[in-house]
Structures are given as C-alpha cells and as structure tokens.
C-alpha positions as CSV (number, residue, x, y, z in Angstrom):
1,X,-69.9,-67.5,-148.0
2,X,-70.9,-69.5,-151.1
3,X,-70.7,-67.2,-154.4
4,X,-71.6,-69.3,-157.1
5,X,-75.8,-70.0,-157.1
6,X,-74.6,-73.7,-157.5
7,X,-72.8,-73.9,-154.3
8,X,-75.6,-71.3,-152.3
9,X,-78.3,-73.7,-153.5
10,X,-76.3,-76.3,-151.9
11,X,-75.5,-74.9,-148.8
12,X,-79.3,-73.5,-148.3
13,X,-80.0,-77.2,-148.5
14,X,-78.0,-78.9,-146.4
15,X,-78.8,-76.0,-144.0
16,X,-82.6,-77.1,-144.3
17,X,-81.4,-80.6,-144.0
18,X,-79.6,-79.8,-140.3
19,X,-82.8,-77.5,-139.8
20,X,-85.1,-80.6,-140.3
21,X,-82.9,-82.9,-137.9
22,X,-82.7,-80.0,-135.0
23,X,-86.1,-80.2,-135.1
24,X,-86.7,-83.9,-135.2
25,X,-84.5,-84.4,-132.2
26,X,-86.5,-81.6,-130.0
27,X,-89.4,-84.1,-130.9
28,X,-87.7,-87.0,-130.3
29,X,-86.3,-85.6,-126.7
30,X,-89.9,-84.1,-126.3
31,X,-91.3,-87.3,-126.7
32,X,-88.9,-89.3,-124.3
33,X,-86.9,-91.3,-126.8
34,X,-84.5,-93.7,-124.8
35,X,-80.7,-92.4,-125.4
36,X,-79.4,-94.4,-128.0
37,X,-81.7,-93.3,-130.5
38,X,-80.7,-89.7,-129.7
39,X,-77.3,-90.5,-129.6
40,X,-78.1,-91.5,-133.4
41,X,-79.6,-88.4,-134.2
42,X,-77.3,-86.0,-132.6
43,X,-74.5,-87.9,-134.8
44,X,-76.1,-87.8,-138.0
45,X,-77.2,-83.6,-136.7
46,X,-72.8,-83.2,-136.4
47,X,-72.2,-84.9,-139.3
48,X,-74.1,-82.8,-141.8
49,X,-72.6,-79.7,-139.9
50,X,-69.5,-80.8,-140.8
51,X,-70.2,-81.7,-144.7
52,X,-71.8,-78.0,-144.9
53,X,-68.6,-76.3,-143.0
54,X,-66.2,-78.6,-145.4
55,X,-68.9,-77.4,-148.0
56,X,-68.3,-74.0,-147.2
57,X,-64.5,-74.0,-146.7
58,X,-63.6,-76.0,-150.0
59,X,-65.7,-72.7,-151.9
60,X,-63.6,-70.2,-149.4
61,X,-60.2,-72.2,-150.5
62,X,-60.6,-72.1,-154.0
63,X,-62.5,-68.3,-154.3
64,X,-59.5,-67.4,-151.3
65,X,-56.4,-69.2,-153.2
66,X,-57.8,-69.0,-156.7
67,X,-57.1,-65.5,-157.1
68,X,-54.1,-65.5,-154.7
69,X,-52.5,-67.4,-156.9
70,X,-53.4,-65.6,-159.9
71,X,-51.1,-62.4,-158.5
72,X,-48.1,-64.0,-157.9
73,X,-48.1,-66.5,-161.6
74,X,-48.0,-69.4,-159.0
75,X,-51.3,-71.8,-159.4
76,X,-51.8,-74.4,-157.3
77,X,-53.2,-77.6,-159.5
78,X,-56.8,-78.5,-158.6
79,X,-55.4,-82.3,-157.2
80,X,-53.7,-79.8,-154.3
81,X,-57.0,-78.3,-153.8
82,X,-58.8,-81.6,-153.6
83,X,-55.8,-83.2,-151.3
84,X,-56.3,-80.7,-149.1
85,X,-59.8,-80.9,-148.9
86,X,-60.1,-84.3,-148.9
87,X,-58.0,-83.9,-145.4
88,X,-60.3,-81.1,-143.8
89,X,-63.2,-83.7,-144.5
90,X,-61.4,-86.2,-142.6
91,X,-61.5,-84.3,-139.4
92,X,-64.2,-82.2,-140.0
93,X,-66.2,-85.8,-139.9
C-alpha cells in the first residue's frame, strides 16, 4: 500500500481514472458500440491497471528493500531500483 500522501494521492487517482473508464465501457457496451471501439477501451482500461500496480510495486520495492538494506549496511543505489522497475513496467504494460 502507498505510505507517503504523495504516492496515496496518486494511486487514489489513477484508481478514479480506471473507475471512470469501467464505467464508460459499461456505457459504451450498453449502448452497442461496434467491437473495435471497445477493444480500444478495454486496452486503455488494462493499461492504467498496469501503471497503478507498477505504481504500487515501485512504493512496495523501495519502502520493502529500503529498510532491508539498511540492516545488513548493504544499499542498493537508486539506478538498481529504477532498472528494476523500469523492467516490471515493461511487462506489466
């Protein structure tokens, strides 16, 4: 879970934002909209799933490893962190 108010405020928000797209594509398949266009929506509805879980696992990582790393005198360098995250983003996408 998000800690910091910075990174809560941002996952409420791109939660409202996945909120807003459910809901537009129950209106869209309400309203008969041929399949491409929900094909579109369903898309951009999984990828801003995937930027809040990578959202939410970069904050787990670094709250998780962070202090981890603090015990044993071994800290990994922030480039590490952001390597590694910039791989989960890849095929969380």
């Amino acid at each position: 879970m998000p800690h910091s108010p910075d990174d809560k405020k941002r996952a409420l928000t791109r939660l409202r934002r996945i909120k807003g797209q459910a809901e537009a594509l129950e209106r869209a398949i309400e309203a008969g909209v041929e399949c491409r266009l929900l094909l579109q929506q369903i898309a951009a509805l999984r990828g801003a799933a995937g930027g809040l879980m990578a959202e939410v696992l970069d904050s787990h990582l670094r709250d998780t490893i962070g202090p981890l790393a603090a015990k044993t005198g071994v800290a990994p360098m922030p480039d590490d962190l952001n390597d590694i995250m910039q791989i989960l983003r890849t095929y969380l996408k």
